[in-house]
C-alpha positions in Angstrom: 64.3 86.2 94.3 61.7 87.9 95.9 62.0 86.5 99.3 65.8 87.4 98.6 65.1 91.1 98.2 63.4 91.5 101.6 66.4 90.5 103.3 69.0 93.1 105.1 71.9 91.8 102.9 70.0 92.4 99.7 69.3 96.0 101.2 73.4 96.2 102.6 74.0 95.4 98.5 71.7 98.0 97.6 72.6 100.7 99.6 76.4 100.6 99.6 76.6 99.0 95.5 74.4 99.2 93.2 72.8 102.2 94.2 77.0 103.6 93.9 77.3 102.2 90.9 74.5 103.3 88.9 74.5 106.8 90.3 77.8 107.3 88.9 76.3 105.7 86.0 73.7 108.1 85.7 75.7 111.6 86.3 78.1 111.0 83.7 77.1 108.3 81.2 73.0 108.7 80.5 73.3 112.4 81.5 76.7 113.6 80.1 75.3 116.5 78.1 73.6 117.4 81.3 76.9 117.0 83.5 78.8 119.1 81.5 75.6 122.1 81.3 75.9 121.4 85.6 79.5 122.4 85.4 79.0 125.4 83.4 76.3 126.8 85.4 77.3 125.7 88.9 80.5 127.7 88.3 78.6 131.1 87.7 75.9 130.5 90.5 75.9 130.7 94.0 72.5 131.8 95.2 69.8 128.7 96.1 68.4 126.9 98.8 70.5 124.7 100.5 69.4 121.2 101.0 72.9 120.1 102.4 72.6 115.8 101.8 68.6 115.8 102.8 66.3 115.0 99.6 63.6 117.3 101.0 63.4 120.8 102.4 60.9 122.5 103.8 61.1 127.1 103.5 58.4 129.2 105.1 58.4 133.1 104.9 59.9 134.0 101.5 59.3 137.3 100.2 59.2 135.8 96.7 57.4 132.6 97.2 54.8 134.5 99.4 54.4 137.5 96.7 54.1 134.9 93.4 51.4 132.2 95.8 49.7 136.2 96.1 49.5 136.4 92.5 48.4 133.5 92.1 45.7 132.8 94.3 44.1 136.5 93.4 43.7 134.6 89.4 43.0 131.1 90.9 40.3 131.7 93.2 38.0 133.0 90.4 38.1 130.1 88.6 37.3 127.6 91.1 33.6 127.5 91.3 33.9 126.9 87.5 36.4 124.1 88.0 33.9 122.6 91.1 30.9 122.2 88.7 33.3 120.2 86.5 34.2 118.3 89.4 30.4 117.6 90.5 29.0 117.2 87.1 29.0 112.9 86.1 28.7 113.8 82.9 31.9 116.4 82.3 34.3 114.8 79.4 37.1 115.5 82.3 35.8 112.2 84.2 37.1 110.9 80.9 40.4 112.4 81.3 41.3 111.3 85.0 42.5 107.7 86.1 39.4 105.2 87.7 40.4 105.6 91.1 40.1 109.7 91.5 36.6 109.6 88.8 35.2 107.9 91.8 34.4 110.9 93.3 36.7 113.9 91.4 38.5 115.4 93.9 41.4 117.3 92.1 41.3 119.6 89.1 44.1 121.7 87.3 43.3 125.6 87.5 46.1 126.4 85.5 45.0 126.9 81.8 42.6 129.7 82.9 44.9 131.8 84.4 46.5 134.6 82.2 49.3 134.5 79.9 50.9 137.3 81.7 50.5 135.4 85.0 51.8 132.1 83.0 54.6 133.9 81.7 55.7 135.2 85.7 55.0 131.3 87.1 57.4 129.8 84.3 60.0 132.8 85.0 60.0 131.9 88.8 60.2 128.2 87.7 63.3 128.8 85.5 64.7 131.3 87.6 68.8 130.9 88.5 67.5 130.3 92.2 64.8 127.6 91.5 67.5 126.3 89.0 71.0 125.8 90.7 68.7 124.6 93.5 68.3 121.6 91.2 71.2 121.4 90.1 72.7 121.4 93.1 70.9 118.2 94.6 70.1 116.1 91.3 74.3 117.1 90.4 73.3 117.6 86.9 71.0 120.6 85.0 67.8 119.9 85.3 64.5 120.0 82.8 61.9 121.6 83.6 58.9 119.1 82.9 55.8 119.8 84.9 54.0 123.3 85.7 51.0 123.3 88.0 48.2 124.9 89.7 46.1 122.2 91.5 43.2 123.0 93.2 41.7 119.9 95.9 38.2 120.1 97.5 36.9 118.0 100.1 34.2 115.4 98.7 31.3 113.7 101.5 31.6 110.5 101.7 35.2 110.2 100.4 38.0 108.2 101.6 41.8 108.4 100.9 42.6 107.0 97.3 44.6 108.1 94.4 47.5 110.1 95.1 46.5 110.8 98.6 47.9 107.1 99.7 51.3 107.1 100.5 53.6 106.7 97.4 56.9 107.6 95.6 56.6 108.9 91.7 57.8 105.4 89.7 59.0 108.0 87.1 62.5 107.9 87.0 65.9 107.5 88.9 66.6 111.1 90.6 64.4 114.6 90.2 63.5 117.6 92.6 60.1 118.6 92.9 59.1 121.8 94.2 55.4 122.1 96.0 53.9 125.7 97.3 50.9 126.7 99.4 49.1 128.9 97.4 46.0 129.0 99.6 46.7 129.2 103.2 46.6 125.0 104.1 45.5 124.2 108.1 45.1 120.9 108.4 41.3 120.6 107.3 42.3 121.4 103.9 44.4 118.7 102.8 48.1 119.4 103.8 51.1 117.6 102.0 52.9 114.7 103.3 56.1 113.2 102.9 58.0 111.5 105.5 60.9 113.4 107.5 63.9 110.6 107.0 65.7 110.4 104.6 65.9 106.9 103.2 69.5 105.4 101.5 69.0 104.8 98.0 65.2 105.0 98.7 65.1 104.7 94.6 65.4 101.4 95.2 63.4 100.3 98.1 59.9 99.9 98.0 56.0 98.0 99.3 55.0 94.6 97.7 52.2 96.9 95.6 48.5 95.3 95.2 46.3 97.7 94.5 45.0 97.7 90.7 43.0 100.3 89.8 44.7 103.1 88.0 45.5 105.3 89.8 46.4 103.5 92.9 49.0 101.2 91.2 52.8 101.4 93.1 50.5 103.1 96.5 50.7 101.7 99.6 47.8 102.2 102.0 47.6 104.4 104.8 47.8 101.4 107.0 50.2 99.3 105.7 52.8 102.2 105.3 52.1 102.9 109.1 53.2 99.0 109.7 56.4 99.9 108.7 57.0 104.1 109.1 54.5 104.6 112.3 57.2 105.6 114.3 58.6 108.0 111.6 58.4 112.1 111.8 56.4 113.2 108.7 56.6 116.6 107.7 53.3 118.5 106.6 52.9 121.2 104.3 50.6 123.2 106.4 51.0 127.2 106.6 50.3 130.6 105.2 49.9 130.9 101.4 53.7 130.8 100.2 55.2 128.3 102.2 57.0 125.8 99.8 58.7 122.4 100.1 61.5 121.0 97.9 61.7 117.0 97.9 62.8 114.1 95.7 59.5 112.4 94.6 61.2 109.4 93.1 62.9 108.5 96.4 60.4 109.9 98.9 57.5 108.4 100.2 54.6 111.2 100.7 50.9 111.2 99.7 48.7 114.3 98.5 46.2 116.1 100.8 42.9 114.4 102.1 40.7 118.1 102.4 39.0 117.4 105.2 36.3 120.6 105.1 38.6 123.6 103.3 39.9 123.3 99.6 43.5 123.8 99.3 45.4 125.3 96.2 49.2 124.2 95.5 51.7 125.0 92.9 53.9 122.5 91.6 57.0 122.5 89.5 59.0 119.2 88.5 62.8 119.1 87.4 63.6 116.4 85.8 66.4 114.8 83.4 65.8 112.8 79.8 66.1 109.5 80.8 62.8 109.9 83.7 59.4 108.1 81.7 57.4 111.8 81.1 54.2 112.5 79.0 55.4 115.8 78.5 58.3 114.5 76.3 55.6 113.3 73.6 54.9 116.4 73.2 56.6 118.6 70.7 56.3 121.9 70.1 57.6 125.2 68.9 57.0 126.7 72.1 57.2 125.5 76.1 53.6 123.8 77.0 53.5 126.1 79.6 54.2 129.6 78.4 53.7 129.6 74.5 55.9 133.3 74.5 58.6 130.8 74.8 59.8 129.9 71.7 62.6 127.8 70.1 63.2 131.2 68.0 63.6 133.5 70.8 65.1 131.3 73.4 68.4 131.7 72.4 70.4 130.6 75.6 71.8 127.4 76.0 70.5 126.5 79.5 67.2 127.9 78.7 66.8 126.0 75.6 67.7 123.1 77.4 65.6 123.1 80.5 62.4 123.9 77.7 63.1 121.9 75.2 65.1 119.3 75.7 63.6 116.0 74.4 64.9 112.4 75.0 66.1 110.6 71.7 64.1 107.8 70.4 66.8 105.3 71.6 66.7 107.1 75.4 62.8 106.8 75.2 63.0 103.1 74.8 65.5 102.7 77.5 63.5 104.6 80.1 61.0 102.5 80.2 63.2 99.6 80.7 65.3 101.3 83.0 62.2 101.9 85.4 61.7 97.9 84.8 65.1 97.6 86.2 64.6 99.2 89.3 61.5 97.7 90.1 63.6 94.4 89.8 66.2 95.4 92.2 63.6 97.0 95.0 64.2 95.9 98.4 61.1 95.4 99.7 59.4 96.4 103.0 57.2 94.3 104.8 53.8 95.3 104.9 
């Protein structure tokens, strides 16, 4: 079998039947209550960033990206020498927190429970705004939940070499999702820019690297070499420009890698869309409020498609079949050779 799925039939089968197959499989049978919120909302909504049939798009010079990365940064760059001492100290209960590869030498931190709840409150609002919504909706052709809210700050580290999520990956999360990434410090190319690659690849879902890296961390990463063996020739698109400028791309699908800050830290937003049956920590957790803005509440959220992208929670039955599910793909991958 596995010599069989790194040959071009196997990737023909892929790409033109079971990919099909379980796509319309996934709309309308593991996400019908989400098909059927799409068609409401779609109906009433015609304002979002178009994406045409790309899984990534790249927007620079918004007024209201540019004005909420403003906001942003003003809060986030007071915390960061505080977050660097965690970083630098060995003996921070953080090092605890983060997988073996990064503790090697901490390069990443989350900013975002220090800033305010008023700032909190104006991230999720952009997050769950119609926009940032139908935009969703429009490529993942269902509604969307809204599972992940992030500030990130990176900082270059001597001696360092690319690891973690800085090697060239796709998030082994789920079938279909649309993550959102924004500048909120201005990014050159000395302070870590974004990758992803600029092709879009045909049931990419499905395709992936013989993996063999173990450490946590690293698992399902491919090298910066090996994934030049078989993309060198590609066009890769970089997240590199003023504080603001924002990319939408499919990270279950997409292969891209985090920054490598070279001499500059770099500070990035990051919001994930999502649907029940993708293998999320956030859906252990259950709460009266949403993780990321406790002012919304169950109580007060009384709209449907708020309540939804918020709260929704996979049954014990759909939490059992995501992980198998993410066992099925692995077993269908066409592999590339590395």
């Amino acid at each position: 079998m596995k010599n069989i799925k790194r040959t071009v039939i196997w990737r023909l089968i892929i790409e033109f039947l079971l990919y099909p197959i379980y796509n319309f499989l996934w709309n309308f049978i593991l996400n019908f209550n989400a098909k059927i919120l799409y068609f409401l909302w779609i109906v009433k909504k015609n304002s979002f960033f178009n994406m045409g049939k790309e899984d990534k798009l790249l927007i620079s010079n918004d007024i209201n990206f540019t004005k909420i990365a403003n906001k942003i940064f003003q809060e986030a760059n007071h915390l960061k020498e505080g977050a660097k001492k965690k970083l630098f100290d060995p003996n921070d209960p953080f090092l605890k927190e983060i997988n073996e590869a990064q503790s090697q030498l901490p390069y990443s931190i989350s900013l975002y429970e220090g800033l305010s709840p008023e700032l909190k409150k104006e991230i999720v609002a952009f997050a769950s705004s119609d926009k940032m919504i139908t935009t969703a909706c429009n490529y993942m052709k269902i509604f969307p939940i809204l599972t992940r809210v992030q500030v990130l700050l990176n900082i270059p580290r001597e001696g360092s070499t690319p690891r973690s999520a800085i090697l060239w990956h796709k998030d082994g999360f789920g079938f279909k999702n649309l993550d959102f990434f924004m500048t909120v410090s201005d990014v050159d190319e000395n302070s870590g820019p974004f990758f992803c690659i600029k092709k879009k690849i045909k049931a990419g879902i499905f395709k992936s690297f013989d993996y063999v890296m173990t450490r946590t961390g690293e698992r399902n990463k491919v090298s910066l070499e090996d994934f030049d063996k078989q993309f060198k020739d590609e066009n890769q698109i970089q997240l590199i420009g003023k504080s603001g400028t924002g990319i939408f791309l499919d990270s279950f699908s997409t292969f891209h890698r985090g920054g490598f800050c070279k001499s500059n830290d770099r500070i990035m937003l990051r919001f994930c869309y999502q649907s029940h049956d993708a293998f999320c920590e956030n859906f252990l957790i259950d709460k009266d409020y949403f993780i990321y803005d406790d002012s919304v509440t169950k109580d007060n959220t009384k709209d449907m498609f708020k309540k939804f992208i918020f709260f929704k929670k996979p049954s014990t039955f759909m939490k059992f079949l995501s992980s198998k599910l993410i066992k099925f793909y692995h077993l269908i991958e066409f592999k590339y050779k590395s």
